[in-house]
C-alpha positions as CSV (number, residue, x, y, z in Angstrom):
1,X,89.9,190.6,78.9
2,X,89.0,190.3,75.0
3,X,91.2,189.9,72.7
4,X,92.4,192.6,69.9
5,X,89.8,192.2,66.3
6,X,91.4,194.9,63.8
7,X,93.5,195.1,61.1
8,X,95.6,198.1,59.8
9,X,97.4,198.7,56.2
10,X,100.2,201.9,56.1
11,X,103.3,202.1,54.0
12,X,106.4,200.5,54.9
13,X,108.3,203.6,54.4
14,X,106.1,206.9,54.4
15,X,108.4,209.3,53.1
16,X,110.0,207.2,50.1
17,X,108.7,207.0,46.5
18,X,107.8,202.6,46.8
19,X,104.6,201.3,47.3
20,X,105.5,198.8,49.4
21,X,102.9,198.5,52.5
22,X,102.4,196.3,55.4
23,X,99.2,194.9,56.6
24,X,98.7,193.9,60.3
25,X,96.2,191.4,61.2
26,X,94.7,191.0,64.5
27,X,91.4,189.3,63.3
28,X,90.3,185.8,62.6
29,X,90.1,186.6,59.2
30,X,93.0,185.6,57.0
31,X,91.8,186.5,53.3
32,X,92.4,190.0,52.1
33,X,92.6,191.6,48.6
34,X,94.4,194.7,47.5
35,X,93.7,196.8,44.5
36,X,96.3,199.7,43.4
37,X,94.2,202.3,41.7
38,X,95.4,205.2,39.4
39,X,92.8,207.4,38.5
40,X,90.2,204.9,39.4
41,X,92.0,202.5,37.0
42,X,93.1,199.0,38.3
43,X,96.9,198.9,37.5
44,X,96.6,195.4,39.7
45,X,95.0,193.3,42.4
46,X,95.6,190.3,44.1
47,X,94.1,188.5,46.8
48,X,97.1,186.9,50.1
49,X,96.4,185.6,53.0
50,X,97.7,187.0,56.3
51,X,97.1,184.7,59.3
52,X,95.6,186.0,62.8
53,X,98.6,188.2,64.5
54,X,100.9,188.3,61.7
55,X,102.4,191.4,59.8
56,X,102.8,190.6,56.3
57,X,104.9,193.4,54.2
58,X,104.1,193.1,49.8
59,X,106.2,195.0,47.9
60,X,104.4,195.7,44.4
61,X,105.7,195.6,41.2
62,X,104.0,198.0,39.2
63,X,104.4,201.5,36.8
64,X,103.9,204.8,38.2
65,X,102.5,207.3,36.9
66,X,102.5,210.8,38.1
67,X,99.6,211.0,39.6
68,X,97.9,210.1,43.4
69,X,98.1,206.3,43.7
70,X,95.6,205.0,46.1
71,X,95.8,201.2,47.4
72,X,92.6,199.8,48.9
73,X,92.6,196.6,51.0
74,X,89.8,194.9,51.3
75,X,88.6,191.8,54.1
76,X,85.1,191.1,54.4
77,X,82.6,194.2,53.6
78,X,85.3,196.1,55.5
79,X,87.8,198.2,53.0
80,X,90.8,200.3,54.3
81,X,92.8,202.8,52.1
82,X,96.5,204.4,51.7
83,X,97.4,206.7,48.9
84,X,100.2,208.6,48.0
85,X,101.3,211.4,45.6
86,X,103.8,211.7,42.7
């Protein structure tokens, strides 16, 4: 029996107004990136490492706006997006 090779991003708390998601890793890839996008504008990115079978949770600093907020994490040439909103 093989192994599980995905890896998942959703919001730690759905229903609230944070931004603060958790990415699950089940691959042998440990390098990700997120990008939180207003408008298709950048308000920030940063690259963490999240090691095979760990759930890490990042809770991002930023200024909303009032408009849909999209985050987009990113491992490989696969990319995997969230967005909420205000």
């Amino acid at each position: 029996m093989s192994e599980p090779k995905w890896w998942a991003v959703h919001f730690s708390q759905a229903k609230d107004a944070s931004l603060n998601f958790t990415l699950e890793n089940y691959t042998d890839r440990k390098d990700f990136e997120y990008k939180i996008l207003e408008n298709e504008k950048v308000l920030k990115s940063e690259k963490i490492e999240v090691s095979k079978g760990e759930k890490k949770e990042i809770n991002p600093e930023i200024n909303l706006g009032n408009d849909k907020i999209i985050i987009q994490v990113i491992s490989g040439e696969e990319k995997r997006e969230i967005y909420k909103n205000f």
